[in-house]
C-alpha positions as CSV (number, residue, x, y, z in Angstrom):
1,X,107.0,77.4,105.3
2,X,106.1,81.4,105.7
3,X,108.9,83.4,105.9
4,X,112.0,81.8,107.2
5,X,114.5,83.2,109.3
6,X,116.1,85.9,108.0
7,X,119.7,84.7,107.8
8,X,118.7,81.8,105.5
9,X,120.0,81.9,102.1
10,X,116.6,81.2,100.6
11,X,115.9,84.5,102.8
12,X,117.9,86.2,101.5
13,X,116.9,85.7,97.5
14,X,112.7,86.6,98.5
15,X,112.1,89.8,98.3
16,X,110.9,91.9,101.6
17,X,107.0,91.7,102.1
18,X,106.7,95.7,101.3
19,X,107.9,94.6,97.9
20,X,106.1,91.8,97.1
21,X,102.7,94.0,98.3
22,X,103.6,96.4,96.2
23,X,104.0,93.8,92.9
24,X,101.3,91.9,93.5
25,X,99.2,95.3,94.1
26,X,100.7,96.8,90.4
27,X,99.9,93.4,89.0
28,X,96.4,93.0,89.7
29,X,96.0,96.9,89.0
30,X,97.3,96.9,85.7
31,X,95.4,93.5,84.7
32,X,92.3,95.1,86.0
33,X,93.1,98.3,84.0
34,X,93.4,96.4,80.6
35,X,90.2,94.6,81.4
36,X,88.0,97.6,82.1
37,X,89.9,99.6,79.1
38,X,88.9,96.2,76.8
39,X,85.3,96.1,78.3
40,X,84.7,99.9,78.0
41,X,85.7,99.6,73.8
42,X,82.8,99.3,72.5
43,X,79.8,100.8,74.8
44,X,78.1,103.9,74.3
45,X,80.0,106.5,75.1
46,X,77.6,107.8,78.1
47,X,78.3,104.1,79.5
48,X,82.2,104.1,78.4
49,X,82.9,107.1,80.1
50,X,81.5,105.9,83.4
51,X,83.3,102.8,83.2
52,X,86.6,104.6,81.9
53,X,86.7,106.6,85.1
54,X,87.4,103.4,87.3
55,X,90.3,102.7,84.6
56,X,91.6,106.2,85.2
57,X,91.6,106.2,88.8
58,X,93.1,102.5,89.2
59,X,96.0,104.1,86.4
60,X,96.6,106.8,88.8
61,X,96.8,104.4,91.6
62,X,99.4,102.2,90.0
63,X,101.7,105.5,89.4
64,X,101.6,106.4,93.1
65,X,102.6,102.7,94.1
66,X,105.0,102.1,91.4
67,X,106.6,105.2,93.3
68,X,106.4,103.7,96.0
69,X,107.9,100.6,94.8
70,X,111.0,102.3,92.9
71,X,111.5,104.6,96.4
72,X,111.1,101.2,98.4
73,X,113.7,99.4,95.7
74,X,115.9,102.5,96.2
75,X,116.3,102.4,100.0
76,X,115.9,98.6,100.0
77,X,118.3,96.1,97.7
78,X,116.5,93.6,96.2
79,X,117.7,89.8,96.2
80,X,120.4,89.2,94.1
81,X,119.5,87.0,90.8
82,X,119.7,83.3,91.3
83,X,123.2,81.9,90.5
84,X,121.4,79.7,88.5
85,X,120.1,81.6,85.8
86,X,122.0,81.8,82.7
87,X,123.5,85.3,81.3
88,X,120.7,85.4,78.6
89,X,118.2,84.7,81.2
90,X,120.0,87.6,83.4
91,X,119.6,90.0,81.1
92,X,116.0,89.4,80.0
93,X,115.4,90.0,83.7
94,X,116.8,92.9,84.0
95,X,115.6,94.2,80.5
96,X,112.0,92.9,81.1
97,X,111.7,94.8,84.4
98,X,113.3,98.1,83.6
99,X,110.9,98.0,80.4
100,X,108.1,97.2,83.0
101,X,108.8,100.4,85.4
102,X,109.0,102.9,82.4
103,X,105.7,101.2,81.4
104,X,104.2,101.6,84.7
105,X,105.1,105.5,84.9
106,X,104.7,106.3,81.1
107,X,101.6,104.9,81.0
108,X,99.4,106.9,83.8
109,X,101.2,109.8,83.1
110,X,100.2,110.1,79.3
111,X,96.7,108.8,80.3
112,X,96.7,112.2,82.8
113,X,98.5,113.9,80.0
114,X,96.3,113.3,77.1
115,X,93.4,113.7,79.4
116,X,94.5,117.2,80.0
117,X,94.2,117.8,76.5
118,X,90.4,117.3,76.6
119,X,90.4,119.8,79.9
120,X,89.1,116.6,82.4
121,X,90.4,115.9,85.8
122,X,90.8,112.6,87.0
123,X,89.2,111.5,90.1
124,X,91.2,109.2,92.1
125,X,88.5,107.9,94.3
126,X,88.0,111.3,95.5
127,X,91.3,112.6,94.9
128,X,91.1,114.9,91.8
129,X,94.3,115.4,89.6
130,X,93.9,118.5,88.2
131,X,93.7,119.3,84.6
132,X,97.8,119.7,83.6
133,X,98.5,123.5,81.5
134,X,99.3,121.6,78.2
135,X,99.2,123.8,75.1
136,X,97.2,121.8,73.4
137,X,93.6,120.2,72.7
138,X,91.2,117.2,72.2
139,X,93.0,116.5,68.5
140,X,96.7,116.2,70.3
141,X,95.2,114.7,73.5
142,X,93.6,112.1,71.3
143,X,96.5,110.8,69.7
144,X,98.6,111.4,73.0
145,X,95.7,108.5,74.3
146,X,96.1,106.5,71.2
147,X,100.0,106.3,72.2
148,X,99.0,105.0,75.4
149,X,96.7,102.9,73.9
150,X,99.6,100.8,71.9
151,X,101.6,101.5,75.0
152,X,99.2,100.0,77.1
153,X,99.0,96.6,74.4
154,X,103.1,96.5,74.8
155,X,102.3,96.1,78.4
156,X,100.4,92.9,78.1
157,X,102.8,91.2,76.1
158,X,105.1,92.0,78.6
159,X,102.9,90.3,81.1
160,X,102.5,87.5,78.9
161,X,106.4,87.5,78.5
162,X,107.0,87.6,82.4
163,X,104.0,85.0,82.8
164,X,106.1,82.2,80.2
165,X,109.2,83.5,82.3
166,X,107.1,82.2,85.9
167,X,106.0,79.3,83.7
168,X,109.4,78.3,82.7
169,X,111.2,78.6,85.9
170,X,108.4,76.6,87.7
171,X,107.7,73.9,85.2
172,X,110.7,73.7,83.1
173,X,113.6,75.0,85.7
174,X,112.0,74.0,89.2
175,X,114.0,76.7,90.4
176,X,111.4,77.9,93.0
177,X,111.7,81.6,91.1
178,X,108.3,82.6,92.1
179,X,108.6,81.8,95.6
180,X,111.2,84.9,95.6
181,X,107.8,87.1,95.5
182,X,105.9,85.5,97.6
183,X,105.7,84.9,101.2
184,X,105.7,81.2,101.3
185,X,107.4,78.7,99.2
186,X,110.9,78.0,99.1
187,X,113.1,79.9,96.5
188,X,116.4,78.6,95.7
189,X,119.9,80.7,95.7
């Protein structure tokens, strides 16, 4: 059933469609972003950096609409957690997703960061962020992008982490989780 009425306690636990726009949108932008980062690894570097570009400008994407989703979180309470869950399982929850918003900023920004370092833009699909006044160079913004690099690793276990969670609660738990962020389905409260 899509979306039922609004004063339904299963309702009440999905999060608003804005919301769940904006995760799935992240989602699909950072798995697309590891990809093209894994894929560029080994070309020639003509070739990398061409391919690199699309992996800065989908990075700089996700920061604007993880902005969006933390201004959207801010003006808009999420669903409460499921009665259900356990306190370990509570605070994994909350743990795993405030890990996964400083990710989601950290990451872009010491991409744009350690980018600066080398004296590049980035183009954003036509929108070029400018070269930030950092004090240092290529050597410093190297290792600034080697930090994102491990940074950017720590973000797919995450994934994989919140993937077992989706797992668990649909398989194990048949709890309905998932359908919280999504528009059809039937989440419990």
């Amino acid at each position: 059933m899509l979306m039922e009425s609004l004063g339904t306690p299963a309702a009440r636990s999905r999060y608003s469609l804005v919301a769940m726009l904006l995760h799935w949108a992240i989602a699909i932008g950072v798995i697309a972003n590891w990809r093209i980062a894994e894929a560029a690894e080994n070309l020639p570097q003509a070739e990398r950096g061409a391919v690199m570009s699309w992996h800065f400008a989908i990075g700089m994407a996700i920061l604007l609409a993880t902005l969006a989703r933390i201004i959207w979180r801010l003006v808009h309470r999420p669903p409460p957690l499921s009665s259900r869950l356990a306190v370990w399982e509570r605070v994994l929850a909350r743990v795993t997703h405030s890990i996964f918003y400083i990710l989601l900023l950290a990451l872009p920004l010491l991409g744009w960061i350690g980018m600066s370092g080398y004296k590049a833009p980035i183009d954003m699909f036509g929108f070029v962020w400018p070269v930030l006044p950092v004090g240092f160079g290529e050597k410093t913004g190297h290792e600034i992008l080697e930090f994102h690099a491990t940074l950017g690793s720590l973000m797919i276990l995450l994934v994989g982490l919140h993937l077992l969670g989706v797992i668990k609660h649909m398989v194990v738990d048949r709890d309905g989780n998932l359908w919280r962020m999504l528009p059809f389905g039937t989440p419990k409260a």
